[in-house]
C-alpha positions as CSV (number, residue, x, y, z in Angstrom):
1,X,112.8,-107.0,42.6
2,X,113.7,-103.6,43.4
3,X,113.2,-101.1,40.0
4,X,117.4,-99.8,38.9
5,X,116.9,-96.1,37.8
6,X,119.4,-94.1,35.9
7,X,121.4,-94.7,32.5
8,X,123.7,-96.8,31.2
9,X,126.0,-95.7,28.3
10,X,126.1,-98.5,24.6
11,X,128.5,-101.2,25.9
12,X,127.8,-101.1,29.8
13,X,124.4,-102.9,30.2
14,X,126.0,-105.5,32.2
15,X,126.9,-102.6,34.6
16,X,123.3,-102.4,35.0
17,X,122.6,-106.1,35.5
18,X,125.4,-106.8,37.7
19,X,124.4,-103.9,40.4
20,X,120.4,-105.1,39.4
21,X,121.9,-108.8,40.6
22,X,123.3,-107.1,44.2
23,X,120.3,-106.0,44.9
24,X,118.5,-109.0,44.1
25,X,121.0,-111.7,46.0
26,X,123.4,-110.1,47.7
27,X,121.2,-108.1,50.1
28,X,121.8,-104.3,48.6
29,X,119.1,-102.2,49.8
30,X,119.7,-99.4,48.8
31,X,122.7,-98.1,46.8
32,X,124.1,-96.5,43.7
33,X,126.6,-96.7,40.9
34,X,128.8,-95.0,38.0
35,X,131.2,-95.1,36.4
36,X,132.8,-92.1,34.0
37,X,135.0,-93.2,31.4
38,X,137.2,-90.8,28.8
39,X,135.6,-87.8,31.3
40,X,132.5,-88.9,30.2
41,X,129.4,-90.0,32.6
42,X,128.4,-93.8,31.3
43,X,127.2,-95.3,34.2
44,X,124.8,-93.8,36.7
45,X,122.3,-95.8,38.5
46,X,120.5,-96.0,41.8
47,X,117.4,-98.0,43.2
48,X,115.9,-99.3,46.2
49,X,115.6,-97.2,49.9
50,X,117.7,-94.8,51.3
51,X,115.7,-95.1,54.7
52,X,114.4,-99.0,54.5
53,X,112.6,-98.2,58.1
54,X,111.1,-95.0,57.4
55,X,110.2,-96.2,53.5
56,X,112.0,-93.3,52.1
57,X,113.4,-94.4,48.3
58,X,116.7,-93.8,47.0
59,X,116.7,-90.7,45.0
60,X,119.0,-89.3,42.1
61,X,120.4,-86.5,44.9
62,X,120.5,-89.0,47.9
63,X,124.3,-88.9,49.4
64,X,125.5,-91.9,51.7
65,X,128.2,-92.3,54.3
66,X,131.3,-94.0,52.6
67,X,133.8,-94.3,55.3
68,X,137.3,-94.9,54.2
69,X,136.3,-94.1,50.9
70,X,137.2,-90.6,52.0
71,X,141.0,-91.3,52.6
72,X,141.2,-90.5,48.9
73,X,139.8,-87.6,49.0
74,X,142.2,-86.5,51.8
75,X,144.9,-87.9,50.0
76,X,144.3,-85.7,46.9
77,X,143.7,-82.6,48.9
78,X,147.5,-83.3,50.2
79,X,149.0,-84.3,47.0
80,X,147.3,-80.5,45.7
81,X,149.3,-79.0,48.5
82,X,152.0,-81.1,47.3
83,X,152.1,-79.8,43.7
84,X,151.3,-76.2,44.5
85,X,154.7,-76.7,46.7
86,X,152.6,-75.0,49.7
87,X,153.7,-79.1,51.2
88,X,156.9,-81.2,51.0
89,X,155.8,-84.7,51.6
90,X,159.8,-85.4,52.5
91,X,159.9,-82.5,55.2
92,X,158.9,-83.2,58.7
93,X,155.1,-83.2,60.0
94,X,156.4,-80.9,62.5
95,X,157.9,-78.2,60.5
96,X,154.3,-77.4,59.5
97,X,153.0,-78.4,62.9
98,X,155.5,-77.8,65.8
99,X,153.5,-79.6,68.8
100,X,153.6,-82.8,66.8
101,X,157.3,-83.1,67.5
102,X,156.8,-84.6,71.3
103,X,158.0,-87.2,72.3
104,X,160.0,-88.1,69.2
105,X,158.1,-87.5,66.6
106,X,160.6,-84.6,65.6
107,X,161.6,-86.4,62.4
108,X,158.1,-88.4,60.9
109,X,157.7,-87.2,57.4
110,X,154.5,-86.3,55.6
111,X,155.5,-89.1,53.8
112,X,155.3,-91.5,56.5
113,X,152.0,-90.4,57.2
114,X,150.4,-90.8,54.0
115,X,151.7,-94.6,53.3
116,X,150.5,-95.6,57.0
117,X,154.0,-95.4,58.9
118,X,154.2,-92.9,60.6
119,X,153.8,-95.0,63.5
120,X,150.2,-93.8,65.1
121,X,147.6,-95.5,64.2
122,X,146.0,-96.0,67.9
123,X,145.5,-92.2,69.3
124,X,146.3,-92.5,72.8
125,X,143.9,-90.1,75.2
126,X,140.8,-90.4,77.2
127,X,138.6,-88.5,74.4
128,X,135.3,-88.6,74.6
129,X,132.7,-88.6,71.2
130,X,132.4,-84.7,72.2
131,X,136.2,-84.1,72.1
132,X,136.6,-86.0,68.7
133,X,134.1,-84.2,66.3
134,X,135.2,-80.9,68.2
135,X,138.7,-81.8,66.4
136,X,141.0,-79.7,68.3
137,X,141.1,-82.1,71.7
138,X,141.7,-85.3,69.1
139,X,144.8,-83.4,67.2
140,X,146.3,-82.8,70.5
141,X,146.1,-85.8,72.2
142,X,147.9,-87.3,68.6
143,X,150.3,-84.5,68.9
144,X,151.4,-85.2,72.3
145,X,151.7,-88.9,72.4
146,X,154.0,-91.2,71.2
147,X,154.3,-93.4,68.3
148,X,153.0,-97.3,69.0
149,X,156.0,-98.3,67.4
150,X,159.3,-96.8,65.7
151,X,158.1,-94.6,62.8
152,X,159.3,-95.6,59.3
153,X,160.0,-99.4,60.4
154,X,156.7,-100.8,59.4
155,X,153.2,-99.9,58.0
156,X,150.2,-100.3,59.7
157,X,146.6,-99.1,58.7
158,X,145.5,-95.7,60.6
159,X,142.0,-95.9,60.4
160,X,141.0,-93.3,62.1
161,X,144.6,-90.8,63.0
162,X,145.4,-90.9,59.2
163,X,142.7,-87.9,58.5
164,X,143.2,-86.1,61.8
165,X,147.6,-86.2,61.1
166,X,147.1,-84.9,57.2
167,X,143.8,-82.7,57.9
168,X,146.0,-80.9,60.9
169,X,148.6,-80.7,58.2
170,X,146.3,-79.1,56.1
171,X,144.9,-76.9,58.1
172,X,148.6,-75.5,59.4
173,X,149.2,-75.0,55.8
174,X,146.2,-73.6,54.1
175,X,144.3,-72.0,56.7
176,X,141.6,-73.9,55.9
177,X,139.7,-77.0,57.7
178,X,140.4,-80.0,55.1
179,X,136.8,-79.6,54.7
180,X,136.5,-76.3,53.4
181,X,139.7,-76.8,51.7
182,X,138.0,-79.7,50.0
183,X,134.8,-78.3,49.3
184,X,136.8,-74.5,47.9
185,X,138.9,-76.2,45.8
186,X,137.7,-79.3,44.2
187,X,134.1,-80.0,45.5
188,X,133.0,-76.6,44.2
189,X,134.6,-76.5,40.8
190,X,133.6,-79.9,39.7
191,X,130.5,-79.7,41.2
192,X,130.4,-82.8,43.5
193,X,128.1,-83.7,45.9
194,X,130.4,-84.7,48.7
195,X,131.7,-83.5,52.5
196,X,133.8,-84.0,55.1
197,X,131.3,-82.7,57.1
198,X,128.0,-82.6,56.0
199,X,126.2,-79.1,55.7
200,X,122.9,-79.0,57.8
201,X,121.2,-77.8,54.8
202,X,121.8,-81.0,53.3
203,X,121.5,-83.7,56.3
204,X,117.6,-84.7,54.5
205,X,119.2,-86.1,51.9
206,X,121.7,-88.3,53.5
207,X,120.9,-92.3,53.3
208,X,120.1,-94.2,56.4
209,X,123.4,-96.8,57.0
210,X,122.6,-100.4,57.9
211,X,124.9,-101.3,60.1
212,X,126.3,-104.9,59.5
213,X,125.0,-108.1,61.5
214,X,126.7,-109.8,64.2
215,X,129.9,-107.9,63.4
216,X,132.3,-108.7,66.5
217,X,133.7,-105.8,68.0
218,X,137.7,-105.5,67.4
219,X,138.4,-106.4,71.5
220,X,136.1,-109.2,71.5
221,X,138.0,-110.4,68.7
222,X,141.6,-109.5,69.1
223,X,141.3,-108.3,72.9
224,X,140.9,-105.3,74.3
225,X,144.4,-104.4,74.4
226,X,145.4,-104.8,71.3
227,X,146.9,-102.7,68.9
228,X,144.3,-103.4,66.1
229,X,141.2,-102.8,68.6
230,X,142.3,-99.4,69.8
231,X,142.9,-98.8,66.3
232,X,139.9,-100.2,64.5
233,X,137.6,-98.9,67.9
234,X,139.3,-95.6,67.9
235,X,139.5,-93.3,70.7
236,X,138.0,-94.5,73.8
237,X,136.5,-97.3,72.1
238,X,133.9,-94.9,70.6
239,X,133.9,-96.0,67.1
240,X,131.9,-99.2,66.8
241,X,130.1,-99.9,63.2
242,X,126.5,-99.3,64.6
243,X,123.8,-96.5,64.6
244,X,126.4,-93.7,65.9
245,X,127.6,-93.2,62.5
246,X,123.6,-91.9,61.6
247,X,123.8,-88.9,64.2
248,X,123.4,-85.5,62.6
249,X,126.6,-84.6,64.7
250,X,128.6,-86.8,63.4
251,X,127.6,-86.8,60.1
252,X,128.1,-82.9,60.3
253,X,132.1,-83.2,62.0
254,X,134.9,-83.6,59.4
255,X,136.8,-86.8,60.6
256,X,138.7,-86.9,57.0
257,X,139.4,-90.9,57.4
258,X,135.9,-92.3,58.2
259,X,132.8,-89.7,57.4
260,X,132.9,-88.2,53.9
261,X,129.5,-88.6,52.7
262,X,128.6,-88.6,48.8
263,X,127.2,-90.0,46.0
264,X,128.5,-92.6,43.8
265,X,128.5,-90.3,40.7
266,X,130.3,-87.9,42.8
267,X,133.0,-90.3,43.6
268,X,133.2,-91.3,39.9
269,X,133.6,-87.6,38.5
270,X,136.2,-86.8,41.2
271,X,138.3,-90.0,40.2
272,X,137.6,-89.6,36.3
273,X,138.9,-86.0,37.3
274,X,141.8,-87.1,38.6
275,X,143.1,-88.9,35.4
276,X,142.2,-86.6,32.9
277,X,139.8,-83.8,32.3
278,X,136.0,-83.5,33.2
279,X,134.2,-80.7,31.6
280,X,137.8,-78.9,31.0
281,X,139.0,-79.2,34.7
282,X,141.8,-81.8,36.1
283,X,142.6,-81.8,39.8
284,X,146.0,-83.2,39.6
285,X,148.8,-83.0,36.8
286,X,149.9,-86.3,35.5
287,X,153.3,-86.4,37.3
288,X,151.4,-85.2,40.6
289,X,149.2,-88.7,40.4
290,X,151.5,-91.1,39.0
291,X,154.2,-89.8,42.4
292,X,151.2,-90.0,44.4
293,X,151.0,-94.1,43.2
294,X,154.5,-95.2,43.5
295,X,154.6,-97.7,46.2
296,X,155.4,-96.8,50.0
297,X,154.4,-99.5,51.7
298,X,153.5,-103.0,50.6
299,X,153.0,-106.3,52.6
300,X,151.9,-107.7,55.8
301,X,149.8,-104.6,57.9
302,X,150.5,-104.3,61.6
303,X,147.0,-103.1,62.2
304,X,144.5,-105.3,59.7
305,X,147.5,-108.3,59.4
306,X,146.5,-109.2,55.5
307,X,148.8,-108.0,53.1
308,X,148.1,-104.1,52.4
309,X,149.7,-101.8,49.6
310,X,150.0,-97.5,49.6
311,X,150.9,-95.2,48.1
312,X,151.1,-91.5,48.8
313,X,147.6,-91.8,50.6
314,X,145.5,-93.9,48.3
315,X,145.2,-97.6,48.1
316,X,147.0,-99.3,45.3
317,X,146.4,-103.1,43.9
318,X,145.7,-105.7,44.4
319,X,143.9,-103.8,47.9
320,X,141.9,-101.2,46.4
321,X,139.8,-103.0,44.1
322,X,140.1,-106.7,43.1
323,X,139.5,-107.4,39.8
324,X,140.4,-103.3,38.6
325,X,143.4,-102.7,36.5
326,X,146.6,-102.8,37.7
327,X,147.1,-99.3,37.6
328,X,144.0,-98.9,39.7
329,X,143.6,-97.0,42.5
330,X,141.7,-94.9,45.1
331,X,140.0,-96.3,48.4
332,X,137.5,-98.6,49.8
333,X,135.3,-98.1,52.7
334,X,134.0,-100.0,55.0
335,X,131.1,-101.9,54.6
336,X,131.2,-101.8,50.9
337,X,131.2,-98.3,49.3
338,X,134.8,-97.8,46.6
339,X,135.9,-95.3,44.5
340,X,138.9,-95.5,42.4
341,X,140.3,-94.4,39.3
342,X,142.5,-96.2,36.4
343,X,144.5,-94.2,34.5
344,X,145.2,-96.8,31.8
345,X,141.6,-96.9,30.7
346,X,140.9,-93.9,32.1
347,X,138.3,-94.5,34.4
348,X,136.5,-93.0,37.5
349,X,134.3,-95.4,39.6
350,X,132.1,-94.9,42.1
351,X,129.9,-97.2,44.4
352,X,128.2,-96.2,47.4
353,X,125.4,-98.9,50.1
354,X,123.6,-98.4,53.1
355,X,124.0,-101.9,53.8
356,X,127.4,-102.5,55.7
357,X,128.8,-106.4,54.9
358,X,131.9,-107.4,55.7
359,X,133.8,-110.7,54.1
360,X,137.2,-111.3,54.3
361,X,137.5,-112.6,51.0
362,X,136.1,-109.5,49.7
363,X,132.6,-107.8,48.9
364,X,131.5,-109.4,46.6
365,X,128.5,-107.1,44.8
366,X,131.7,-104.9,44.2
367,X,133.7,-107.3,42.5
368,X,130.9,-107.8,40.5
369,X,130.6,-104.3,39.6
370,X,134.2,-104.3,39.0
371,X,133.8,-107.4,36.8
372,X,131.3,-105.7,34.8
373,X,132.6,-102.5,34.2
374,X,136.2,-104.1,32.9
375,X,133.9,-106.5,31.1
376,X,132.2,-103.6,29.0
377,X,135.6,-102.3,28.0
378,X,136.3,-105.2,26.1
């Protein structure tokens, strides 16, 4: 059995024996948890390899690739826009972007975009990987095509155009790549260890992804034509789950949906940080967040088909974490890795793998995490 390094707090010892138990049965091989509670560090754990075939161990500083975990991150970089009044979520994408009006998408709000209906979720273009982490080419193929179907109607997930709409947004905005925007003003100040875009300085200490076994591809699934493969592939079919997502060059682009890379505690402290103070500093007011987690969308998804619920950005129950309060939420990523936050008992979770699994049903080493962290409140 792998050796669990790290703390755990009076009260959340079954934190410890729960993530101890994935790596033992449910095939973690390297990975790391915590948890911050009342602003307050009580759970921080890691163990087993960051690079299984190179036999480089997890470390206390070792950052992995979380995926869609990063959607919240974006999401909260919007929402800061939104409450400093530099963005109106109600006002048209295009009033801060003008090219994004073609071929009627005149009237698509920031709104829209955030909850997943703006109507783009498939970016249209014949982008290579080059033209993608190079982010101008991909923001102008989205801003000169039109929507897969009439914006506002329905809600649909946008895997991979929700980060390049909102971090365009952001950039018109604040003059700033949602990156550095991110990293200037809440990276820095709390102190996380997390990127969109990874610096080169710190590439070393990035985990080694697993990618998952005998994972279909989208178009062999659902066909090639389909609107959930050119979504869930992403341009030109480039975005497959597999060894891409290691590259330097990827890892060191900002795509704001799919390649924030972190650790767990980092996750934890920005979500505790979010519903209340850590170490004297909150990122959003209280009216800011609970706007930002009244529901936009809810039900059947056009993209992923099971039921899906958002809010202004971040995934809200019962899709962001089963098991987690009702108040939950935050964002998942693919594979495995989850951070959310719960402002009822004010808590910020974090939970970051290199081994990708994917189960309809749901990952299950993170509801057991889940399970046990609710179980220590008690």
């Amino acid at each position: 059995m792998l050796p669990v390094h790290g703390f755990v707090a009076r009260g959340f010892a079954q934190v410890r024996d729960a993530f101890a138990w994935n790596l033992e049965h449910q095939g973690d091989v390297g990975a790391a948890c915590a948890v911050y509670r009342d602003g307050e560090p009580v759970v921080d754990l890691w163990a087993g390899f960051a690079d299984l075939a190179g036999g480089r161990s997890w470390e206390e500083d070792t950052v992995q690739l979380v995926f869609s975990a990063t959607k919240g991150i974006t999401a909260a970089c919007v929402n800061l826009l939104a409450e400093r009044r530099a963005i109106d979520v109600d006002a048209p994408i295009a009033s801060y972007w003008p090219e994004f009006a073609a071929r009627g998408k005149d009237r698509i709000p920031v709104r829209w975009a955030l909850a997943h209906k703006a109507g783009l979720a498939a970016v249209d273009g014949d982008l290579t990987l080059a033209d993608v982490l190079a982010w101008r080419p991909v923001v102008e193929a989205i801003a000169a095509q039109a929507p897969n179907w009439e914006p506002g109607t329905a809600h649909g997930y946008h895997a991979r155009s929700f980060g390049w709409i909102l971090g365009e947004v952001v950039r018109r905005v604040s003059g700033r790549s949602i990156g550095r925007f991110f990293a200037d003003e809440i990276a820095r100040p709390l102190e996380l260890d997390f990127w969109i875009g990874v610096p080169r300085a710190e590439l070393a200490r990035c985990a080694r992804l697993i990618p998952p076994d005998d994972l279909p591809s989208p178009a062999a699934f659902f066909g090639p034509d389909s609107l959930t493969a050119r979504v869930m592939s992403g341009p030109s079919g480039l975005f497959a789950y597999d060894e891409m997502w290691n590259r330097p060059d990827v890892l060191q682009a900002e795509m704001p949906s799919s390649n924030g890379v972190g650790s767990a505690r980092a996750l934890a402290r920005f979500y505790a940080a979010l519903v209340g103070e850590v170490d004297g500093i909150r990122v959003l007011e209280p009216e800011t967040v609970r706007a930002a987690c009244v529901v936009q969308a809810q039900g059947p998804d056009r993209v992923i088909f099971f039921p899906s619920c958002f809010g202004l950005g971040f995934s809200l129950q019962p899709m962001v974490a089963p098991g987690a309060g009702s108040q939950a939420f935050g964002h998942p990523g693919a594979g495995g890795s989850l951070g959310f936050a719960d402002p009822a008992a004010k808590l910020g979770v974090g939970y970051v793998t290199t081994r990708m699994k994917f189960d309809p049903t749901g990952d299950e080493r993170t509801k057991a995490l889940v399970a046990a962290v609710y179980g220590s409140l008690r």
